[in-house]
N, CA, C and O atoms as CSV, one atom per row, in Angstrom:
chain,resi,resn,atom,element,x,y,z
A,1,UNK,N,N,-168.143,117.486,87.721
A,1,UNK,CA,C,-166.921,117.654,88.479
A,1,UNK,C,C,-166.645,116.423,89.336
A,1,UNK,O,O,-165.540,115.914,89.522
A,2,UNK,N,N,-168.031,115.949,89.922
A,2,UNK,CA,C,-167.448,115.293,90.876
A,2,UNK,C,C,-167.435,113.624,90.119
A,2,UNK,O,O,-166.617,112.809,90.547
A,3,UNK,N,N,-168.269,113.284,89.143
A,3,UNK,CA,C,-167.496,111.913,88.364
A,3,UNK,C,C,-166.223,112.249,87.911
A,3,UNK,O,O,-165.264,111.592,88.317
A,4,UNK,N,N,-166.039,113.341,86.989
A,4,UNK,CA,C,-164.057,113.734,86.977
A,4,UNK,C,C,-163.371,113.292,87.615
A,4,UNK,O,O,-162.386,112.613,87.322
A,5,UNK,N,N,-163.982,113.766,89.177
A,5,UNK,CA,C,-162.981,113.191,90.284
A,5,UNK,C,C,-162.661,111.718,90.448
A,5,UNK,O,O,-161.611,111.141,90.729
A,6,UNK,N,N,-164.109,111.205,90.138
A,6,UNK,CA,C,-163.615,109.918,90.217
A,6,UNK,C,C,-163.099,109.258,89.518
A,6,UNK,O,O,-162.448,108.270,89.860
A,7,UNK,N,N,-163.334,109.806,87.896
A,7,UNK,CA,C,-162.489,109.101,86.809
A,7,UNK,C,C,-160.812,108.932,86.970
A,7,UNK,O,O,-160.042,108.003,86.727
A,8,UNK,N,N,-160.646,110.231,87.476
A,8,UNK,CA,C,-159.105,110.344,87.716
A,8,UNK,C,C,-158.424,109.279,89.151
A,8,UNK,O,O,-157.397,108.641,89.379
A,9,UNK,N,N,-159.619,109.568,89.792
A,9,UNK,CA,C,-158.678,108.816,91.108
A,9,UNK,C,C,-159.705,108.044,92.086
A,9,UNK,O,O,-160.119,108.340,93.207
A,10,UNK,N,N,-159.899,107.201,91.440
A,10,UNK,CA,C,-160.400,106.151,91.645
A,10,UNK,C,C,-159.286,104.907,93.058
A,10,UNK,O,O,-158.419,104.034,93.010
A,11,UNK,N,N,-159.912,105.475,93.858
A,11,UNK,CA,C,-159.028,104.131,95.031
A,11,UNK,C,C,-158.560,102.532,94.966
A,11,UNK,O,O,-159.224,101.518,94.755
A,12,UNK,N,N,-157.089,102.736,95.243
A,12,UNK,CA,C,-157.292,101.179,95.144
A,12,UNK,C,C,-157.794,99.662,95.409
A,12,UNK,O,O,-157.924,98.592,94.814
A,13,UNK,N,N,-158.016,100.319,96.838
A,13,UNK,CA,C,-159.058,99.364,97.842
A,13,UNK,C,C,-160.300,99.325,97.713
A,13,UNK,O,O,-161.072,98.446,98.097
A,14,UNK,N,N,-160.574,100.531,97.024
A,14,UNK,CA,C,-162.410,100.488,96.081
A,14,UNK,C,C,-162.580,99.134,95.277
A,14,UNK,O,O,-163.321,98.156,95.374
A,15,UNK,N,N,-161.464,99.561,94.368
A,15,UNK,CA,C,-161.191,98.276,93.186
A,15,UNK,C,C,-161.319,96.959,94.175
A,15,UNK,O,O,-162.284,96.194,94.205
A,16,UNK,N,N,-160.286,96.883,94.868
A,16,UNK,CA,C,-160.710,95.239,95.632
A,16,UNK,C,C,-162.187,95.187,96.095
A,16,UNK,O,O,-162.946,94.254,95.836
A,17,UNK,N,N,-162.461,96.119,96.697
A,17,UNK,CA,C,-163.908,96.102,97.192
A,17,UNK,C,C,-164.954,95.303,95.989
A,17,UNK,O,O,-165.507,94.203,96.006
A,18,UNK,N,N,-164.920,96.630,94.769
A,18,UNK,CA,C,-165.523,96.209,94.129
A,18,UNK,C,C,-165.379,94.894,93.555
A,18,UNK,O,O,-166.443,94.330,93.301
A,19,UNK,N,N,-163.651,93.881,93.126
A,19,UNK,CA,C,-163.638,92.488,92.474
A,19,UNK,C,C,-164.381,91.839,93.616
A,19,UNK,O,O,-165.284,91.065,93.298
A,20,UNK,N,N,-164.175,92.007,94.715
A,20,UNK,CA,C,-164.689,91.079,96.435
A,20,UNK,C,C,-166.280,90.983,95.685
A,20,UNK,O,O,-166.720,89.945,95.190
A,21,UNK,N,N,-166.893,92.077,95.718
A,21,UNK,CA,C,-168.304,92.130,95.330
A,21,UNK,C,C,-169.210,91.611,94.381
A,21,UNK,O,O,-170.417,91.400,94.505
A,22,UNK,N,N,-168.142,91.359,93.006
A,22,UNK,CA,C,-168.065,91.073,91.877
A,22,UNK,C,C,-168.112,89.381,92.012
A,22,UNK,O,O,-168.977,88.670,91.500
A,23,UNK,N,N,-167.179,89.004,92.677
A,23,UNK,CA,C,-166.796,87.370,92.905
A,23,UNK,C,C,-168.067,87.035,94.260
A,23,UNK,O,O,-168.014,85.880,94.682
A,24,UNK,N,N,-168.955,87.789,94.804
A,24,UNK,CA,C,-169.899,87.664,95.937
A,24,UNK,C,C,-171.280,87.083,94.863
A,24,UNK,O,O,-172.024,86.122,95.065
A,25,UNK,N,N,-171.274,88.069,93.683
A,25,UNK,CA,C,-172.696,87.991,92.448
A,25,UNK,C,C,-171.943,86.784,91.843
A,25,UNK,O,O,-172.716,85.828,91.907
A,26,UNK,N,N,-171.060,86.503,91.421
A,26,UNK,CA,C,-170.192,85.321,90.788
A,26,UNK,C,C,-170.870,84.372,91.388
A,26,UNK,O,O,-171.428,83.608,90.601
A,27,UNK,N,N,-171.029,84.138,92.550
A,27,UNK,CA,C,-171.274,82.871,93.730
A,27,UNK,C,C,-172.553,82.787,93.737
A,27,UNK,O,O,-173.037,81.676,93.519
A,28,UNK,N,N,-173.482,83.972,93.996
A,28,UNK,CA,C,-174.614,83.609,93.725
A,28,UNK,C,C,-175.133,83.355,92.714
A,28,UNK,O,O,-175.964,82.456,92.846
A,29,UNK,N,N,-175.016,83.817,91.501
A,29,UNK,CA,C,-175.283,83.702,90.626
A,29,UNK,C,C,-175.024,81.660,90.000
A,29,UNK,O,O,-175.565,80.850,89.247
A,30,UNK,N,N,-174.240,81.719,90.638
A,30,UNK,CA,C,-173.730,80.154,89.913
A,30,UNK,C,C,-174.418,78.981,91.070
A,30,UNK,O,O,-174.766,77.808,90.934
A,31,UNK,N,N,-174.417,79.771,92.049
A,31,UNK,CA,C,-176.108,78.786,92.941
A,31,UNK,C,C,-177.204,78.735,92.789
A,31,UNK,O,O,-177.943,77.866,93.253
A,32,UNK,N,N,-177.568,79.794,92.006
A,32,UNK,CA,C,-178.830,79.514,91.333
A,32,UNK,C,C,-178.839,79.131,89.683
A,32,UNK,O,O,-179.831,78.877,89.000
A,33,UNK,N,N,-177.867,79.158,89.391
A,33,UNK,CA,C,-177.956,78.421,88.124
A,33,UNK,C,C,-177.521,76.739,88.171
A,33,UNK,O,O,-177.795,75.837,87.380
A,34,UNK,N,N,-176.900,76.732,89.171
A,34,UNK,CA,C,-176.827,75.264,89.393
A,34,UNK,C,C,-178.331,74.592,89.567
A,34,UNK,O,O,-178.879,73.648,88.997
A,35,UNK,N,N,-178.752,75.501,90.611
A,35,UNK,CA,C,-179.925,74.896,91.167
A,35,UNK,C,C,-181.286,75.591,90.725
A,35,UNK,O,O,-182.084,76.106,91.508
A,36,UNK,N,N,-181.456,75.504,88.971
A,36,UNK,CA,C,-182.290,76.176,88.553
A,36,UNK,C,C,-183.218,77.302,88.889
A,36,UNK,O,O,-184.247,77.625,88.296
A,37,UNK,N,N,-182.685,77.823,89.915
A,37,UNK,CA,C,-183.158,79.042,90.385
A,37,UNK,C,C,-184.106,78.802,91.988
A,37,UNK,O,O,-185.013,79.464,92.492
A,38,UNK,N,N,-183.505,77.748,92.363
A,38,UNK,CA,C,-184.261,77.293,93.217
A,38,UNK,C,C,-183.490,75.861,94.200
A,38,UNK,O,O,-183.496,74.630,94.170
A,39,UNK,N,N,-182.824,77.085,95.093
A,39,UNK,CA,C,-181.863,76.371,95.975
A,39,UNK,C,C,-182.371,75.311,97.146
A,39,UNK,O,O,-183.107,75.802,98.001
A,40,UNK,N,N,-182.094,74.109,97.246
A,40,UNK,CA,C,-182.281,73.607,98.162
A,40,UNK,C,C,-181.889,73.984,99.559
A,40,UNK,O,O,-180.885,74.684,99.695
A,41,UNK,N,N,-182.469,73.656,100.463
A,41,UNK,CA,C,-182.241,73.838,101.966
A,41,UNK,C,C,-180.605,73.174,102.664
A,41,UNK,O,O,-179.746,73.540,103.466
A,42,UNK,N,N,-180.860,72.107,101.841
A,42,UNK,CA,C,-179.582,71.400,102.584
A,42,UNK,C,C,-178.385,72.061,101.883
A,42,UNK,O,O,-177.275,71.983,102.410
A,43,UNK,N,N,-178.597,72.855,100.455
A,43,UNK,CA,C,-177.279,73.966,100.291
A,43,UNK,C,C,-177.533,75.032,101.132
A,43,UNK,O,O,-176.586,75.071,101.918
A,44,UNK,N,N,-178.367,75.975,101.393
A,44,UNK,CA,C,-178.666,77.150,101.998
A,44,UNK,C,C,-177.528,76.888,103.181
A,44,UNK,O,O,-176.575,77.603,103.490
A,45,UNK,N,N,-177.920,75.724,103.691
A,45,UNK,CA,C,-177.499,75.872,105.436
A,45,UNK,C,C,-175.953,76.045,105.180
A,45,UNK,O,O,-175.419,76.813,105.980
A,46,UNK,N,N,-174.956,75.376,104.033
A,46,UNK,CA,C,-173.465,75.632,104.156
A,46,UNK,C,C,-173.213,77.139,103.874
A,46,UNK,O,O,-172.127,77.573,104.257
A,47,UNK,N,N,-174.188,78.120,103.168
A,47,UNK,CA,C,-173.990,79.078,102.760
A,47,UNK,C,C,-172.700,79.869,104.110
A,47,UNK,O,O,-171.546,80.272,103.963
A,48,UNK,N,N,-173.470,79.813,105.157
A,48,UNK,CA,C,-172.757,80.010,105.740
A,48,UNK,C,C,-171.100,79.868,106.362
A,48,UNK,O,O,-170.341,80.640,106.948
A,49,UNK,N,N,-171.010,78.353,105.855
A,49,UNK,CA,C,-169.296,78.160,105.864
A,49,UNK,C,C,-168.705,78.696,104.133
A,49,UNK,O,O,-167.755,79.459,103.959
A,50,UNK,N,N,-169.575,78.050,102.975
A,50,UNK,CA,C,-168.715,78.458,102.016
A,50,UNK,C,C,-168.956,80.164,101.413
A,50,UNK,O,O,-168.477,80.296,100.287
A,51,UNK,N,N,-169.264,80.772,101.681
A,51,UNK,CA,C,-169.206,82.333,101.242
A,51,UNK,C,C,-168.125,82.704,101.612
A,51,UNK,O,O,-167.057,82.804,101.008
A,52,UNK,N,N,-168.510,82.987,102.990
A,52,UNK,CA,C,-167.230,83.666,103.773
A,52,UNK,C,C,-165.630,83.002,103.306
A,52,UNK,O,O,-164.566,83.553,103.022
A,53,UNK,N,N,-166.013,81.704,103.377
A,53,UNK,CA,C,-164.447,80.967,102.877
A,53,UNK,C,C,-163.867,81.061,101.661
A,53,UNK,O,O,-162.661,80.877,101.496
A,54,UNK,N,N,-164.736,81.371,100.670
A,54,UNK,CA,C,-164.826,81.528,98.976
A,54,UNK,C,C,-164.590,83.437,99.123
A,54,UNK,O,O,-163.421,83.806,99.005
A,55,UNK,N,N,-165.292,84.164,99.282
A,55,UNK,CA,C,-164.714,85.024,99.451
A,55,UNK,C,C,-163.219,86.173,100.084
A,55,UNK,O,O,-162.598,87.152,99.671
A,56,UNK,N,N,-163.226,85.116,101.490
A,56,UNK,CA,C,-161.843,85.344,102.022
A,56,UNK,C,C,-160.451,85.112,101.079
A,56,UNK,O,O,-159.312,85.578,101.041
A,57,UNK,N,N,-161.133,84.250,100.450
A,57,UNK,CA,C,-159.690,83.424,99.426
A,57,UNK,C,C,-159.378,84.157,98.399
A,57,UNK,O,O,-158.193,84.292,98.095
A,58,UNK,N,N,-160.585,84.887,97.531
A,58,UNK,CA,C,-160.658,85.588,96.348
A,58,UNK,C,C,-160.131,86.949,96.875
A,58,UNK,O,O,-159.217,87.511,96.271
A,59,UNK,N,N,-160.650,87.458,97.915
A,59,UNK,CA,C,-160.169,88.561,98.564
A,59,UNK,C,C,-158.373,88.710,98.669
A,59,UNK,O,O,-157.731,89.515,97.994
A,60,UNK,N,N,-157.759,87.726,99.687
A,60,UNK,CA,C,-156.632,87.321,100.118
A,60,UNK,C,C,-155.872,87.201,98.599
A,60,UNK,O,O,-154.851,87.843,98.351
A,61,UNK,N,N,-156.420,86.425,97.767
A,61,UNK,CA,C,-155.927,86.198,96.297
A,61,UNK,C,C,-155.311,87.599,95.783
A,61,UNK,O,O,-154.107,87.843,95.849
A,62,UNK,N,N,-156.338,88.551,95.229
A,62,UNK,CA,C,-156.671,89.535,94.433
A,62,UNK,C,C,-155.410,90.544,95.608
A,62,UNK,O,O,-154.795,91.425,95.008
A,63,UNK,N,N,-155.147,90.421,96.863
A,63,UNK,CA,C,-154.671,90.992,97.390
A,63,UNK,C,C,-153.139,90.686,97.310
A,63,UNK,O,O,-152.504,91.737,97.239
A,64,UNK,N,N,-152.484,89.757,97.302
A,64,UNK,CA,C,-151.002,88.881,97.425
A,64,UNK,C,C,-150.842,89.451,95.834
A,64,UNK,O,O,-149.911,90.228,95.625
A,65,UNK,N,N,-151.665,89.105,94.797
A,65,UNK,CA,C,-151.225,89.379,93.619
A,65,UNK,C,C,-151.146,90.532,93.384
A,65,UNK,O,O,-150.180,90.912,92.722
A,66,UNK,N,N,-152.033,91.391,93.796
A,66,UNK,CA,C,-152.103,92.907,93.324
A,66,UNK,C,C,-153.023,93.146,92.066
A,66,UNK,O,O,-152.982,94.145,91.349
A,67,UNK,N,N,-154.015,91.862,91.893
A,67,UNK,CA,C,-154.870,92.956,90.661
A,67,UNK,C,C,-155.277,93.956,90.608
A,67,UNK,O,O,-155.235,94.675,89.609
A,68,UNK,N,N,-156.001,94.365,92.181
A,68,UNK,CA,C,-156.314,95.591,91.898
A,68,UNK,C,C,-155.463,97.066,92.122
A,68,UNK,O,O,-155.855,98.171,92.498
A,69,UNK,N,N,-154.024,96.525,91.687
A,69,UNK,CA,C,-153.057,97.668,91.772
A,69,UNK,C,C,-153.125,98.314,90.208
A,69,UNK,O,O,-153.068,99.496,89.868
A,70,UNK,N,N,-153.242,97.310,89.533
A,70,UNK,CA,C,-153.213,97.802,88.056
A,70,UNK,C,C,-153.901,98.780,87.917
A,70,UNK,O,O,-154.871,98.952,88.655
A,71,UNK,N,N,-153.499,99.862,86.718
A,71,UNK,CA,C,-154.414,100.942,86.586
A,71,UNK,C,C,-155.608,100.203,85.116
A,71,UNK,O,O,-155.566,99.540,84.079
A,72,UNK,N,N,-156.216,100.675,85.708
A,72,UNK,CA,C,-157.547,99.922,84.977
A,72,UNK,C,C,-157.709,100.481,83.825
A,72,UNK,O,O,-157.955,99.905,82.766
A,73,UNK,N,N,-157.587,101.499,83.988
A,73,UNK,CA,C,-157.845,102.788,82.710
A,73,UNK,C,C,-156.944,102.217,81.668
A,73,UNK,O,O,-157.428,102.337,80.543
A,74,UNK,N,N,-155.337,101.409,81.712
A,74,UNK,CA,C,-154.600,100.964,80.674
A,74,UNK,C,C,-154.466,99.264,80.805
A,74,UNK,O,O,-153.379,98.700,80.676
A,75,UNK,N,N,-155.771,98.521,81.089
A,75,UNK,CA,C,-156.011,97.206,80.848
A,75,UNK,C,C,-155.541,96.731,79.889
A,75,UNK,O,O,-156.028,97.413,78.988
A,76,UNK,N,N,-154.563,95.611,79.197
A,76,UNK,CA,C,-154.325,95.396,78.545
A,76,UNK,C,C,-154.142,93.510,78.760
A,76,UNK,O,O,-154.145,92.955,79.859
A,77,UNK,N,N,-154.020,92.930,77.660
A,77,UNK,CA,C,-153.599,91.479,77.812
A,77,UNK,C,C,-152.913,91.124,78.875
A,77,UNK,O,O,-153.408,90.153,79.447
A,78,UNK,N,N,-151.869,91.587,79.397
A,78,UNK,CA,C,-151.095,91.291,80.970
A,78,UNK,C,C,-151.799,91.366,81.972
A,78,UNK,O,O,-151.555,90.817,83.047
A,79,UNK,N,N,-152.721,92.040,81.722
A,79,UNK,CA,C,-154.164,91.752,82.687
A,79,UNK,C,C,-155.281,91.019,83.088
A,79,UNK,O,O,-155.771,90.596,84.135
A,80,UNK,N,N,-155.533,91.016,81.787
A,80,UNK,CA,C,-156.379,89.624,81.414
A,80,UNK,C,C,-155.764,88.402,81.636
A,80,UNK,O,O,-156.474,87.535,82.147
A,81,UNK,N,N,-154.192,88.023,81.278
A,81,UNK,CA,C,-153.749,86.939,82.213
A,81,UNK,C,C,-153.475,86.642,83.149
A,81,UNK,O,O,-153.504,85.462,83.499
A,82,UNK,N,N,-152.989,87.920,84.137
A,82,UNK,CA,C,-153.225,87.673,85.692
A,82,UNK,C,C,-154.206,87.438,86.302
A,82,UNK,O,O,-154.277,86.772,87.335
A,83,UNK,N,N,-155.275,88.088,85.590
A,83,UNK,CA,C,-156.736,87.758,86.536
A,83,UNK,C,C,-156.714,86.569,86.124
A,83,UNK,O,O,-156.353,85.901,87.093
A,84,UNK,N,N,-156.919,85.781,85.094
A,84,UNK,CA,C,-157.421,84.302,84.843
A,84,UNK,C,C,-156.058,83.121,85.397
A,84,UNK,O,O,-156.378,81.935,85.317
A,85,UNK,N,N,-154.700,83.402,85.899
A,85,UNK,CA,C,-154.039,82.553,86.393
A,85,UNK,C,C,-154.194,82.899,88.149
A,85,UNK,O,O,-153.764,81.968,88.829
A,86,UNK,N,N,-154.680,83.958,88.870
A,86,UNK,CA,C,-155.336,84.512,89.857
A,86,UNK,C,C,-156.213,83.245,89.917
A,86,UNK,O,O,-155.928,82.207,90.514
A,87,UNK,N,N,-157.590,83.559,89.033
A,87,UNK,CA,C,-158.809,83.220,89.261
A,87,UNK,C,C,-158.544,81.178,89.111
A,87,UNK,O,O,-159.192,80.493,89.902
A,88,UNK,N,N,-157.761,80.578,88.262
A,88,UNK,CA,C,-157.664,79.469,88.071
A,88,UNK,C,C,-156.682,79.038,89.216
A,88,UNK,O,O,-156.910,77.899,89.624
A,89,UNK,N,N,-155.874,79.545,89.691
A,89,UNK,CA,C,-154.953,78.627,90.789
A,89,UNK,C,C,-156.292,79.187,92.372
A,89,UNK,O,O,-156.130,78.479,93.366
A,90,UNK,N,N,-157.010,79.892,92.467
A,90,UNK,CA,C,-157.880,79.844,93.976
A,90,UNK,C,C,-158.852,78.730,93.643
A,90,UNK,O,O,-159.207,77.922,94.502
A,91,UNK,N,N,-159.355,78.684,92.172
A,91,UNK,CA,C,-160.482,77.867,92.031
A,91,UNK,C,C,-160.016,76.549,92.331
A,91,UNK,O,O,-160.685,75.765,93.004
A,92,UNK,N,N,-158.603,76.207,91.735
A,92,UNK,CA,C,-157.555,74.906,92.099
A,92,UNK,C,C,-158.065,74.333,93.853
A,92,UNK,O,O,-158.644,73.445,94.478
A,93,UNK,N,N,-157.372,75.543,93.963
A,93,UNK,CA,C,-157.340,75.331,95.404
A,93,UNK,C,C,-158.648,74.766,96.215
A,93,UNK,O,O,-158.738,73.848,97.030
A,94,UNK,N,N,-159.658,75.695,95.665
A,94,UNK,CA,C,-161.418,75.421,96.094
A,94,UNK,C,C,-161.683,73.930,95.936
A,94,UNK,O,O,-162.154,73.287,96.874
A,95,UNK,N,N,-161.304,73.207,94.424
A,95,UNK,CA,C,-161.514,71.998,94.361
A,95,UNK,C,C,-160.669,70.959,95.243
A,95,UNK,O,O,-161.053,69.809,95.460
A,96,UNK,N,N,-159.019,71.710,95.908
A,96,UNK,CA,C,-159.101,70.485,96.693
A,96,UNK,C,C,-159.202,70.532,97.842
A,96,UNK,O,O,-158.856,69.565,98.521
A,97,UNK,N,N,-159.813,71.913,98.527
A,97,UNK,CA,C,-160.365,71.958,99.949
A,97,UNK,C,C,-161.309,71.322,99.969
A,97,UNK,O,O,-161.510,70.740,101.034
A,98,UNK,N,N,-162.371,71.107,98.800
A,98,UNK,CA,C,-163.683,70.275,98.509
A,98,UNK,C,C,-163.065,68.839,98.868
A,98,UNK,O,O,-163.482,68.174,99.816
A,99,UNK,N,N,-162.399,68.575,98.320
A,99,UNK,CA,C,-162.055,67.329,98.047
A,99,UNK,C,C,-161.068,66.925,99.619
A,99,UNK,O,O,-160.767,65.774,99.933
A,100,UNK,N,N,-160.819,67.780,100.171
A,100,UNK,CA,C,-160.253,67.170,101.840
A,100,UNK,C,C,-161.317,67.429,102.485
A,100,UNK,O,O,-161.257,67.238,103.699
A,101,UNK,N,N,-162.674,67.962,101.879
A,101,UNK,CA,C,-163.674,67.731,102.997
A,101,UNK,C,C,-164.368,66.936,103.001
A,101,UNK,O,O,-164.968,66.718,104.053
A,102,UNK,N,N,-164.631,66.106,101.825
A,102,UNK,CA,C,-164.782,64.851,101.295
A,102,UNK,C,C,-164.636,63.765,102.111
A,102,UNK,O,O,-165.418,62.878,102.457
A,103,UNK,N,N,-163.067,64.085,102.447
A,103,UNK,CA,C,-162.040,62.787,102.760
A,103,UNK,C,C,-162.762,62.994,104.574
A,103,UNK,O,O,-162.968,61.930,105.158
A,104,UNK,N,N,-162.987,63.874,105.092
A,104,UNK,CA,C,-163.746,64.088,106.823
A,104,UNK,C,C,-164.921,63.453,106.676
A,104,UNK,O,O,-165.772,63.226,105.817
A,105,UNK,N,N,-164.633,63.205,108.012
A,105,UNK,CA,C,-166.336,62.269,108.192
A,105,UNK,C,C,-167.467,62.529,107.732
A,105,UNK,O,O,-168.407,61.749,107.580
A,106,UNK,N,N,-167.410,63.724,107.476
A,106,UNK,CA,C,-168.861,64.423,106.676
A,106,UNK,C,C,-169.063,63.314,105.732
A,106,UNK,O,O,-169.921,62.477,106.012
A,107,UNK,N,N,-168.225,63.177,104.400
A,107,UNK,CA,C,-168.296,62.187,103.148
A,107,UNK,C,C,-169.301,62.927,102.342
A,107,UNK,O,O,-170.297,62.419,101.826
A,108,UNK,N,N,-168.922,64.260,102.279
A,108,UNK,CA,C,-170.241,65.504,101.618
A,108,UNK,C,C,-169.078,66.517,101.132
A,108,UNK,O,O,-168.026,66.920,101.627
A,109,UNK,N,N,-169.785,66.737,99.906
A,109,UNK,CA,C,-168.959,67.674,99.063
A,109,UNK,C,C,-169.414,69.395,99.528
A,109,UNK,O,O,-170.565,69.760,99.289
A,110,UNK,N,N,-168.317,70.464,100.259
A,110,UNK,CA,C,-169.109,71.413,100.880
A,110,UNK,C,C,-169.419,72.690,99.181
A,110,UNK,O,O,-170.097,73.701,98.996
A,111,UNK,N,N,-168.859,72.191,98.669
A,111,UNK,CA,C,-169.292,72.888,97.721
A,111,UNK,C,C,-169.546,72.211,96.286
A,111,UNK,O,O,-168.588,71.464,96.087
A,112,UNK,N,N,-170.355,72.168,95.307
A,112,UNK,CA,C,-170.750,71.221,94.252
A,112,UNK,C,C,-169.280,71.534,93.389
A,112,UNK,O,O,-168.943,72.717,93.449
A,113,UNK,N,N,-168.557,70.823,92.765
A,113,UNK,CA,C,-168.241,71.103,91.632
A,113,UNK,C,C,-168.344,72.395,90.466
A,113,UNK,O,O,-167.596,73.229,89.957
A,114,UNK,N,N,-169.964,71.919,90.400
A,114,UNK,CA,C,-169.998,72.755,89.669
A,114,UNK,C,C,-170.562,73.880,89.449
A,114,UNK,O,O,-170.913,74.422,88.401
A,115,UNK,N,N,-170.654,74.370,91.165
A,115,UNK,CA,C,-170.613,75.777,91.382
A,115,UNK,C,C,-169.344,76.125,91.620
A,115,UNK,O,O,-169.343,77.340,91.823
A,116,UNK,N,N,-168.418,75.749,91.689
A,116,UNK,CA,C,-167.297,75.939,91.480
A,116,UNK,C,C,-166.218,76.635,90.305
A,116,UNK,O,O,-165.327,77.482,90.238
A,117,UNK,N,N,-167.008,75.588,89.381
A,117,UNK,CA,C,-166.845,75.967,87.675
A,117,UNK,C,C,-167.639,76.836,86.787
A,117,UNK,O,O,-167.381,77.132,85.620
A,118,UNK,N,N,-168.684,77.218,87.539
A,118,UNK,CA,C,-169.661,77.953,87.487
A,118,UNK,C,C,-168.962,79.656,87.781
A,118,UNK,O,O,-168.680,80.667,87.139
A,119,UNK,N,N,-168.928,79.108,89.275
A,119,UNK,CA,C,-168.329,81.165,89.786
A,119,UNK,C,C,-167.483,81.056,88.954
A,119,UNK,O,O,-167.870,81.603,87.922
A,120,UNK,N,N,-165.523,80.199,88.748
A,120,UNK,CA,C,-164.607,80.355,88.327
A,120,UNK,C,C,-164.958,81.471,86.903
A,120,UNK,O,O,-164.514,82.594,86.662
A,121,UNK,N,N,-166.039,80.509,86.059
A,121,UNK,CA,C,-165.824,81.632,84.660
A,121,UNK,C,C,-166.811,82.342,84.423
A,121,UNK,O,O,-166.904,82.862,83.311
A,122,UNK,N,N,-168.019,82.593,85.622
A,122,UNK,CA,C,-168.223,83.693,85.550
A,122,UNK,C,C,-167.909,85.126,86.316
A,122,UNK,O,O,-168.332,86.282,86.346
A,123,UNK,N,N,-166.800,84.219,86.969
A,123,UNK,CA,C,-165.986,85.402,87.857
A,123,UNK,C,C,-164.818,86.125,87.006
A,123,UNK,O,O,-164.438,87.280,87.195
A,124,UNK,N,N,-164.216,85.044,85.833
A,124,UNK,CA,C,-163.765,85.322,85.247
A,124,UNK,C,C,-163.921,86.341,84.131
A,124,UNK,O,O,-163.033,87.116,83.774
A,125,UNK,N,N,-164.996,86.269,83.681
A,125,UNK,CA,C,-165.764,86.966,82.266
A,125,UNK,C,C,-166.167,88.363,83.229
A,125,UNK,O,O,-165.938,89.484,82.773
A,126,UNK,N,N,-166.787,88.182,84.601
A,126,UNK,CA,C,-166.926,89.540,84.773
A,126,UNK,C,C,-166.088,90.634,85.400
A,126,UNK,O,O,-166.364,91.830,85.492
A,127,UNK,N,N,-165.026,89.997,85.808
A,127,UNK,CA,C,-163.714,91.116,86.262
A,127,UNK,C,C,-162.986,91.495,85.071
A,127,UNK,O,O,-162.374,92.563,85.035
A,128,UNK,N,N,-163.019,90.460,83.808
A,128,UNK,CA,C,-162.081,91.072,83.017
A,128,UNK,C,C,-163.426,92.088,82.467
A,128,UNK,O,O,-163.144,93.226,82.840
A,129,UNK,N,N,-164.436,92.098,81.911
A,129,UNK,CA,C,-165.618,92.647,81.392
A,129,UNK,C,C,-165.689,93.793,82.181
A,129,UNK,O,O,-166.150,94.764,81.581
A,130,UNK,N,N,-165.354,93.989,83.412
A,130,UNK,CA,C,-165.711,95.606,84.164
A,130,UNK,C,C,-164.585,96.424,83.910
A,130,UNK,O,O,-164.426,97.625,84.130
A,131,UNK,N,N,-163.637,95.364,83.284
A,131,UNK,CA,C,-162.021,96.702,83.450
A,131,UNK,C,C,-162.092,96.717,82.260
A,131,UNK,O,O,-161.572,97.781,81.923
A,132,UNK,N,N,-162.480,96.090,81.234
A,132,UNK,CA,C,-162.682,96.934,79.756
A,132,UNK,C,C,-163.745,97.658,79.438
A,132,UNK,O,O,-163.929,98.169,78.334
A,133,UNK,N,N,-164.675,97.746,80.636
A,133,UNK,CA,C,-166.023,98.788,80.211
A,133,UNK,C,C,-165.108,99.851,81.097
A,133,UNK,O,O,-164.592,100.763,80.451
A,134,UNK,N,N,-164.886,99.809,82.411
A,134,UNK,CA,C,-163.807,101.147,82.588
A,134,UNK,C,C,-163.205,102.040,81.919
A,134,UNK,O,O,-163.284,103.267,81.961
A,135,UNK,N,N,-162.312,101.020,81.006
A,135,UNK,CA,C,-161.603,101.277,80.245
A,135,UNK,C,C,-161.854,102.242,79.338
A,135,UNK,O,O,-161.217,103.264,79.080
A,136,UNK,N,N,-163.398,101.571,78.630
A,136,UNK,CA,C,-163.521,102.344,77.669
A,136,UNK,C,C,-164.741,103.539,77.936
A,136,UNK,O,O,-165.282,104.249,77.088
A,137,UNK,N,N,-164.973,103.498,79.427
A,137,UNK,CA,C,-165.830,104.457,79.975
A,137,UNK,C,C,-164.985,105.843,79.991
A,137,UNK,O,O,-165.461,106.925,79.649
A,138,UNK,N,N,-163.734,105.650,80.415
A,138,UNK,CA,C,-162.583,106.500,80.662
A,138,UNK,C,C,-162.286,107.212,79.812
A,138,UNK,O,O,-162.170,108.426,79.979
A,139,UNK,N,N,-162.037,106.426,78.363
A,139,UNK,CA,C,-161.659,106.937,77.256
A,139,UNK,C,C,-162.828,107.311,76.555
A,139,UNK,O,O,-162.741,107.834,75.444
């Protein structure tokens, strides 16, 4: 009865919760694969400016657009391209906040590249990947 319940009515702010959470494992996940599983100190310490900032954005993102308004249960291609023009114009953006922090006296990149390109597609592969296992959990 009570998964029923949730199959049917599932919250919308759950859904953001859950992409927020989703794009949180995205990030880690692509810091330790950058850094073969074994993060340096001098990344650890930004953790603290870039999470929160990488997350706020994906959050704020997913929110202005409305992905998680869609009903998940009828995912279809129009979906799959909003999330990936979503997910490619914040990542845009990520590379050139990197790149004006560059240009500050620091002269230090606050986030690598290519953890950057890293979360982007595996943030990508796993938001579209949870709304077609939904999908077909549902059905």
């Amino acid at each position: 009865m009570r998964i029923e319940l949730i199959r049917r009515h599932l919250p919308r702010w759950f859904i953001l919760v859950i992409d927020v959470f989703f794009c949180f494992c995205s990030l880690v996940l692509a810091y330790l694969l950058r850094f073969n599983f074994s993060i340096p100190h001098s990344e650890r310490v930004t953790f603290v400016y870039v999470f929160p900032f990488v997350l706020c954005c994906r959050a704020l993102s997913f929110y202005i657009s409305g992905i998680y308004k869609n009903i998940i249960r009828y995912t279809e291609a129009r979906d799959v391209q909003q999330i990936v023009v979503v997910l490619t114009v914040v990542s845009a953006f990520f590379a050139l906040a990197n790149l004006q922090y560059y240009v500050t006296p620091f002269k230090h990149f606050l986030v690598p590249y290519s953890i950057i390109a890293i979360e982007y597609f595996s943030t990508t592969v796993i938001l579209i990947a949870s709304r077609f296992l939904y999908k077909a959990m549902y059905a």
